[in-house]
C-alpha positions in Angstrom: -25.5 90.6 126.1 -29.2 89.3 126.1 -30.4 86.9 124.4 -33.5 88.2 122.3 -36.5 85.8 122.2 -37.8 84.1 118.9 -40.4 85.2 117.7 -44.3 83.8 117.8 -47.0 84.0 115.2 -48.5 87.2 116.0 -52.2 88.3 115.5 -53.3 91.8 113.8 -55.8 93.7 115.6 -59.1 92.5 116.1 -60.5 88.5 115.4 -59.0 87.9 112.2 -55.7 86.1 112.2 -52.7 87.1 110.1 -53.5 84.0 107.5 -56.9 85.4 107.0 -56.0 88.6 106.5 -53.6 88.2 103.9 -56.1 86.6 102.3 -59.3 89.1 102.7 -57.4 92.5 103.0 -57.3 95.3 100.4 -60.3 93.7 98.4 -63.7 95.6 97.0 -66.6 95.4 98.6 -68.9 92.3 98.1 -71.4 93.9 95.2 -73.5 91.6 93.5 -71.1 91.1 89.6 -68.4 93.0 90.8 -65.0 91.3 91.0 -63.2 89.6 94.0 -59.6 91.5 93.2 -59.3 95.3 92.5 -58.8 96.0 89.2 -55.3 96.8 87.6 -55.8 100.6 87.3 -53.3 101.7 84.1 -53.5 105.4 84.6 -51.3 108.2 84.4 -54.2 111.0 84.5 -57.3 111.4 86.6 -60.5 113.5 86.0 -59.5 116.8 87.9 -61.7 117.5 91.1 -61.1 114.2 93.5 -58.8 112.8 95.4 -56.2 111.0 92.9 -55.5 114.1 90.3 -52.3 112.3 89.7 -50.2 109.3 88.6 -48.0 110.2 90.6 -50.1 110.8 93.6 -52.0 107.7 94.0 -53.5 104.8 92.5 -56.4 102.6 93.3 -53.9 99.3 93.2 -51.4 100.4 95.2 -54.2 100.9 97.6 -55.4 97.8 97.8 -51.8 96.8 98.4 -50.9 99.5 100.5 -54.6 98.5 102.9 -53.2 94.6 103.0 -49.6 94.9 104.0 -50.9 97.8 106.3 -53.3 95.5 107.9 -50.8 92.4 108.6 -48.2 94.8 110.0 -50.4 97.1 111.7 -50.1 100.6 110.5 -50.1 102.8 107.1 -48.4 101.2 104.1 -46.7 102.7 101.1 -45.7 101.1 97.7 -42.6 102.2 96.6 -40.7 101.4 93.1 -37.6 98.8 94.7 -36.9 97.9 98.3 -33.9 100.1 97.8 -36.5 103.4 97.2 -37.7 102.8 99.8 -34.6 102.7 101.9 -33.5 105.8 100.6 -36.9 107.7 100.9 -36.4 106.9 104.9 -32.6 107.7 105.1 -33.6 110.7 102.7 -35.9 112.2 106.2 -32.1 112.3 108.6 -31.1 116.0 108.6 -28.0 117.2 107.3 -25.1 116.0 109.7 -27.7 113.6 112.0 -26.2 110.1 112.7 -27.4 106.7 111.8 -26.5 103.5 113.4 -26.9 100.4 111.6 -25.6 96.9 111.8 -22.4 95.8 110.2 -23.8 92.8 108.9 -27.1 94.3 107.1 -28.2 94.0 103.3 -25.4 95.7 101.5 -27.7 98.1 99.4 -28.7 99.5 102.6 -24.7 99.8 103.8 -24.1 100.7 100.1 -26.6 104.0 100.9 -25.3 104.7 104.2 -21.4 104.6 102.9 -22.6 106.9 100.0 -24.4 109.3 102.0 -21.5 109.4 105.0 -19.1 110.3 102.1 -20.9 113.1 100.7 -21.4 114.7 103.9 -25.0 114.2 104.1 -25.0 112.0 108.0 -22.7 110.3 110.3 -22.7 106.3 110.4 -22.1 104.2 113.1 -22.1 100.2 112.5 -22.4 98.3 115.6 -22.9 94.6 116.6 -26.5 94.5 116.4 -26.9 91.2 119.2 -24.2 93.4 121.9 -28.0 95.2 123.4 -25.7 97.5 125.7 -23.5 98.7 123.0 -26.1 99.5 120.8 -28.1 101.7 123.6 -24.6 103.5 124.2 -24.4 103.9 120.1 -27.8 105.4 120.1 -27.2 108.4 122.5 -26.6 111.3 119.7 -28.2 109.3 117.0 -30.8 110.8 114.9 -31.5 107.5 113.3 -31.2 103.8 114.2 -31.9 100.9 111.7 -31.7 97.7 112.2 -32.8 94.1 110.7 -33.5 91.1 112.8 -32.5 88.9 111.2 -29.8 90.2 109.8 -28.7 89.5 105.9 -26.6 87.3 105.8 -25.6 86.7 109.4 -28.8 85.9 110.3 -28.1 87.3 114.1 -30.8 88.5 116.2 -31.2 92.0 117.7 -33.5 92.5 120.8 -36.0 94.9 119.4 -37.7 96.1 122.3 -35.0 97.0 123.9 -32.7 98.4 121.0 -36.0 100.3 120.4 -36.3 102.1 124.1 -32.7 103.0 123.8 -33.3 104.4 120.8 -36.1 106.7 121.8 -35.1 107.5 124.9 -32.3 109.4 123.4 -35.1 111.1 121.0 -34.0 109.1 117.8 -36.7 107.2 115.3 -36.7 103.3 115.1 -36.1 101.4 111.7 -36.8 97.6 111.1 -35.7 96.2 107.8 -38.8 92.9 108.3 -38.2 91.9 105.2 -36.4 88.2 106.3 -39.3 87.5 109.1 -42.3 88.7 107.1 -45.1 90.3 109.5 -46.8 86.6 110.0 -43.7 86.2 112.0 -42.6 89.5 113.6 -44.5 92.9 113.5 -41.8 95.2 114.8 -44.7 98.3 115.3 -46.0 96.4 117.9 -43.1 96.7 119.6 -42.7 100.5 119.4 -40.4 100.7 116.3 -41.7 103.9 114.0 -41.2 102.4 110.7 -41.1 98.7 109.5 -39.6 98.4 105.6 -39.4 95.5 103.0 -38.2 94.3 99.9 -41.5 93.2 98.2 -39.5 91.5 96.0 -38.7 89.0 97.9 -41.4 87.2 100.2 -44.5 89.9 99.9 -44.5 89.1 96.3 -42.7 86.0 96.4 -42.4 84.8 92.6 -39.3 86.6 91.9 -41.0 88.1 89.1 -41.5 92.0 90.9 -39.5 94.6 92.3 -41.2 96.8 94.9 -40.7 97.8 98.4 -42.7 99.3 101.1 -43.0 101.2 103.9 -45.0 101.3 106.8 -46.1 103.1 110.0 -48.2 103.6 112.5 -47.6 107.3 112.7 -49.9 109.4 111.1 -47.2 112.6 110.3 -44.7 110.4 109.6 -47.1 108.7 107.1 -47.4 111.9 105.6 -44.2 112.7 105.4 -42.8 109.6 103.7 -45.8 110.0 101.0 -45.1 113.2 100.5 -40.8 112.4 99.7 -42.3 109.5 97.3 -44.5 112.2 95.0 -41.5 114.7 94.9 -38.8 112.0 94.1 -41.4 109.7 92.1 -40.1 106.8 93.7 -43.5 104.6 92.8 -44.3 101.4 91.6 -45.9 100.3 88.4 -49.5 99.2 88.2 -49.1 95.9 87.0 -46.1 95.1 89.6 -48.6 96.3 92.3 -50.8 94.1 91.2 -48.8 90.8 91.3 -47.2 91.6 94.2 -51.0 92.1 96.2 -51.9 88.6 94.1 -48.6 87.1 95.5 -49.2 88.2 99.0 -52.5 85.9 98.9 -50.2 83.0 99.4 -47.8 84.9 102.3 -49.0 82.3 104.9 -49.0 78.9 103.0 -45.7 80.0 101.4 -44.4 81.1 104.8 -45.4 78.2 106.8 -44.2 75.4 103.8 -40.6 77.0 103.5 -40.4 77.4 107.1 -40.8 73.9 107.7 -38.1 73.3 104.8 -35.5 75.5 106.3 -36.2 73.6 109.8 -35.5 70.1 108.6 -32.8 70.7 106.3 -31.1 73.0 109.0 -31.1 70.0 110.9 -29.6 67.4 108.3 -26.9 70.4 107.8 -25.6 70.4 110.9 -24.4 66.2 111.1 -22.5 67.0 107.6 -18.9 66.9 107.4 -18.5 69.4 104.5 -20.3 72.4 106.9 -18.3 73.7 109.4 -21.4 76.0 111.0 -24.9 76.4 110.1 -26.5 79.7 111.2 -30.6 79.5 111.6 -32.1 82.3 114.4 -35.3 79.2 114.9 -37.6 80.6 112.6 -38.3 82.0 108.8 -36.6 80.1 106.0 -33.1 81.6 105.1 -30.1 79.7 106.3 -26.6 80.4 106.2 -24.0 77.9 106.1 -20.3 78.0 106.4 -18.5 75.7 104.7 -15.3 74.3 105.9 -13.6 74.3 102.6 -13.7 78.4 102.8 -14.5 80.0 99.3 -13.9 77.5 97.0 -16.1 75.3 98.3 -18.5 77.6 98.6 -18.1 78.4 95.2 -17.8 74.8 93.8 -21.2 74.5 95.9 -23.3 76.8 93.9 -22.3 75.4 91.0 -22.7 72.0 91.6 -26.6 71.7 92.3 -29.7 70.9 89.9 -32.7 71.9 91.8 -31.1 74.8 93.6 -30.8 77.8 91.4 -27.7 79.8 92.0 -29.2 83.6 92.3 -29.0 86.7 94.4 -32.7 87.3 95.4 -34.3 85.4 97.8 -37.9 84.6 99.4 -39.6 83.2 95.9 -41.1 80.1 95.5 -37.5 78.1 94.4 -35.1 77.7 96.7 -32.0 80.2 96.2 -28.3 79.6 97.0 -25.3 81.9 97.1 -21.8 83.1 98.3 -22.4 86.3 99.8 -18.7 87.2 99.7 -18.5 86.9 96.0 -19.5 91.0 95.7 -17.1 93.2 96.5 -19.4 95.4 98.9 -20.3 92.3 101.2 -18.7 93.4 104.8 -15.6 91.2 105.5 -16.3 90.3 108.2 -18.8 88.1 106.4 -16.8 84.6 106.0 -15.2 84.0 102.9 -17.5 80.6 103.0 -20.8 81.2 103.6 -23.4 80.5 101.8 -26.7 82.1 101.9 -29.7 79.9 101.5 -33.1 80.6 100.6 -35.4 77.8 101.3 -38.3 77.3 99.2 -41.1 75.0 98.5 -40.1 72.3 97.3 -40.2 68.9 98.5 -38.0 68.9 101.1 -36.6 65.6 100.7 -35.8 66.4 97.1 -34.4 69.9 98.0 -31.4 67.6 100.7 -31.0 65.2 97.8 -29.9 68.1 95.2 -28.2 69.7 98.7 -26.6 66.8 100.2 -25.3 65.3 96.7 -22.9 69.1 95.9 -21.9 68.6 99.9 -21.0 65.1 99.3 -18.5 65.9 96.5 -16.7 68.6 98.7 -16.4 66.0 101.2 -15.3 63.2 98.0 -14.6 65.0 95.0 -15.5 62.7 92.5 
């Protein structure tokens, strides 16, 4: 089994470095009086005789959106209505019968697709270790289909993406990255030869837990086309106005990032000396954390409830930091332990974020 490599800051093509670019793509053209931000563009109906026609087809915001998150991973973007729309649009491209392998420890919306589509005959799924490299190759030799996240949700284990993605198209099958966790300032999974990278702008893209989106991108031109052209016939797009925060939110990508990542690294470390956590699972970078907690699920439990400044919620990658059992829904794979607890790391002072932390831990340890 090897032992992929963290990840470094990468750059996008060109000078400009990811920070900046988050900062300067998808805007208008400096015109003397003309705004700095495109314009929210509430339209249903075009003109006849362009290049828009349609609500449905294309709008000027998700554009702008579509050109910025395009830029930082380093291909073709495309806005959809949820994360999960933008899962299924990519699933929707496996032919009838084709086979998907996938991690057994991966967001279970994604596993809750795949399950759904196995049982209606539409593909065959195969969940393998995503860290055991070999297997995975071996796994890949019919499959139409692989997917993968690195990190994983909520495991958090690494998969070797390079090589995972060789296997994979050495056997003829396309390459999917969930990048949602790493963010491209951290990991751009194109660069690497994967065909399709996909988020959850909900989560750190927009990062204000006030949007739903997801996205898609490539840096193939047909498949570009193709996934497009599945979003206008099952009208999987996102509003205006949620386009629009989530391009305003991904301003900030980079400071948010790079504050919550330092977070997660000190309180990972204060984690790991306390008596009530029996493991603490971290892959070295980003800013979710997983704990397990040695008093199994009603500590866990008692955990979530027991904090002021953590909110206890499902989502993850906003501003406030998030906590939660993952094994409190019934879909979470089993082999998930009964006592971990998901952490998403915000940016908050840290020292205040281990006070509200360390004072729950302390009463599993001494209930008062």
């Amino acid at each position: 089994m090897s032992e992929p490599a963290v990840p470094s800051p990468p750059s996008p093509s060109g000078q400009l470095r990811p920070a900046t670019v988050a900062v300067i793509a998808g805007r208008p053209a400096h015109v003397p009086d003309e705004p700095l931000n495109v314009p929210i563009t509430m339209a249903a109906t075009y003109v006849a005789g362009g290049d828009l026609e349609y609500g449905r087809y294309a709008n000027p915001t998700w554009t702008a959106f579509e050109d910025a998150l395009g830029a930082l991973e380093g291909g073709r973007c495309l806005a959809f209505a949820s994360g999960l729309a933008a899962v299924s649009t990519v699933l929707d491209l496996v032919a009838q019968g084709g086979k998907v392998v996938a991690p057994a420890h991966s967001y279970t919306g994604t596993l809750l697709q795949l399950a759904d589509l196995e049982a209606r005959g539409r593909i065959v799924t195969q969940l393998v270790d995503i860290t055991d490299t070999a297997a995975v190759a071996a796994a890949c030799e019919d499959a139409a289909l692989v997917w993968f996240e690195s990190p994983t949700n909520p495991a958090l284990e690494l998969a070797d993406i390079p090589a995972i993605t060789a296997a994979a198209h050495a056997a003829g099958a396309y390459v999917v990255v969930d990048n949602t966790f790493a963010t491209p300032l951290l990991q751009r999974p194109l660069a690497d030869g994967v065909d399709v990278v996909v988020h959850s702008a909900t989560k750190y893209i927009s990062g204000h837990s006030d949007v739903l989106m997801g996205a898609v991108v490539t840096s193939d031109d047909d498949l570009h086309a193709v996934l497009k052209g599945r979003r206008e016939l099952l009208g999987a797009i996102p509003g205006s106005f949620e386009t629009w925060l989530a391009l305003r939110g991904l301003r900030t990508l980079h400071v948010r990032v790079e504050r919550a990542q330092a977070n997660a690294a000190e309180l990972v470390s204060r984690l790991r000396t306390h008596g009530a956590v029996s493991e603490v699972r971290y892959p070295g970078f980003g800013a979710i954390v997983s704990v397990v907690l040695a008093g199994g699920a009603i500590a866990a439990d008692l955990l979530t409830h027991q904090t002021r400044l953590w909110v206890h919620a499902t989502s993850l990658g906003g501003v406030e930091s998030t906590l939660e059992r993952r094994r409190r829904w019934k879909a979470e794979p089993t082999t998930i332990p009964e006592g971990l607890v998901r952490l998403s790391v915000g940016i908050e002072d840290v020292d205040d974020l281990w006070a509200d932390l360390g004072q729950a831990l302390d009463r599993l340890v001494d209930p008062v």
